[in-house]
C-alpha positions in Angstrom: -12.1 -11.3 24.8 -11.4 -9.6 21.2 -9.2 -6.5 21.2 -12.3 -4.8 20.2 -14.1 -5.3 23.6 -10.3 -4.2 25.4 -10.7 -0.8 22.9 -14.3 -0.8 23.8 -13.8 -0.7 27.5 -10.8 1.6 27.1 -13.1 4.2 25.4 -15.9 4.1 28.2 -13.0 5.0 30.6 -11.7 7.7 28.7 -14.9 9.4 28.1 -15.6 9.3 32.4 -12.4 10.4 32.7 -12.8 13.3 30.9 -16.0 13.8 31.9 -17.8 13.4 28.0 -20.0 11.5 26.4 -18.8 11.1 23.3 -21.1 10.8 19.7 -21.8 6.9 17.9 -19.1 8.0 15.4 -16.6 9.6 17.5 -16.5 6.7 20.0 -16.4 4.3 16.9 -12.9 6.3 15.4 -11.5 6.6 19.1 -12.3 2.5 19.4 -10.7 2.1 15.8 -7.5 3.8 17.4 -6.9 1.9 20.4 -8.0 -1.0 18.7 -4.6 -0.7 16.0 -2.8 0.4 18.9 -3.4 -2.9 20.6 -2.8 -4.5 17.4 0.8 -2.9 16.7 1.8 -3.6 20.5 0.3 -7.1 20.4 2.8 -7.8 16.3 5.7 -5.8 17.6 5.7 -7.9 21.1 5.1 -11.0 18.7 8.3 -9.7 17.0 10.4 -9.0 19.9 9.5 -12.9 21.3 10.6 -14.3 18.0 13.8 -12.3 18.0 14.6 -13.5 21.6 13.3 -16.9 20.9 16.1 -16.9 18.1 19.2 -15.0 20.5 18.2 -17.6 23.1 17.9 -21.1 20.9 21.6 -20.2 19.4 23.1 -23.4 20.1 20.2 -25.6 18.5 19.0 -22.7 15.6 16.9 -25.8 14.1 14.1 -24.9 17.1 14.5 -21.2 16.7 14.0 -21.4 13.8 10.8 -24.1 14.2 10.0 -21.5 16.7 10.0 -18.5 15.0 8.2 -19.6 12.1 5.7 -21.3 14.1 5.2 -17.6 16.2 5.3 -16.2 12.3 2.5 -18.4 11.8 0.4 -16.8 14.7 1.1 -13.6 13.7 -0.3 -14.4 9.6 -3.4 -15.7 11.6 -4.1 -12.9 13.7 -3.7 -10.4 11.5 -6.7 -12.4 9.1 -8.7 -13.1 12.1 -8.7 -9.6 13.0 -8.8 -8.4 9.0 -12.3 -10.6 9.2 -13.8 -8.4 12.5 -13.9 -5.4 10.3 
C-alpha cells in the first residue's frame, strides 16, 4: 500500500469523524499533510534504526557501518520513489 492510500484512508476517517465532507481540493491539501507526516515519521524512524544499528554493532563497526549505509540507501530510494508519485 503507498503512503498515499494510508493518507487517503486517514482523510475519509477524519472527515466522518467530524461529521464533513470535505471539497476535491481540501481533501487533496489535508491528504498532502498526512502524506509528509508519514513520510517524516517513516525518515526519522529510518534515522533512529540506523543510529541504534550503529550503538548496537560497536564491537564489529565494519557491519554498522555496512548497515547503516545500506539503511541510507533505502532511505535515498524512498524519498525518489515517493518524489516520482507526485
Amino acid at each position: 500500500m503507498k503512503f498515499s492510500d494510508y493518507a487517503d484512508q486517514a482523510v475519509r476517517s477524519i472527515a466522518e469523524i467530524l461529521g464533513v465532507k470535505p471539497s476535491a481540493d481540501q481533501a487533496k491539501n489535508v491528504n498532502h499533510i498526512i502524506e509528509k507526516a508519514i513520510i517524516n515519521a517513516v525518515l526519522d524512524e529510518r534515522s533512529r534504526c540506523a543510529t541504534v544499528a550503529m550503538n548496537v554493532c560497536e564491537a564489529d563497526l565494519d557491519l554498522a557501518h555496512k548497515i547503516g549505509a545500506e539503511i541510507s540507501r533505502a532511505n535515498e530510494a524512498l524519498i525518489a520513489n515517493l518524489s516520482s508519485m507526485r
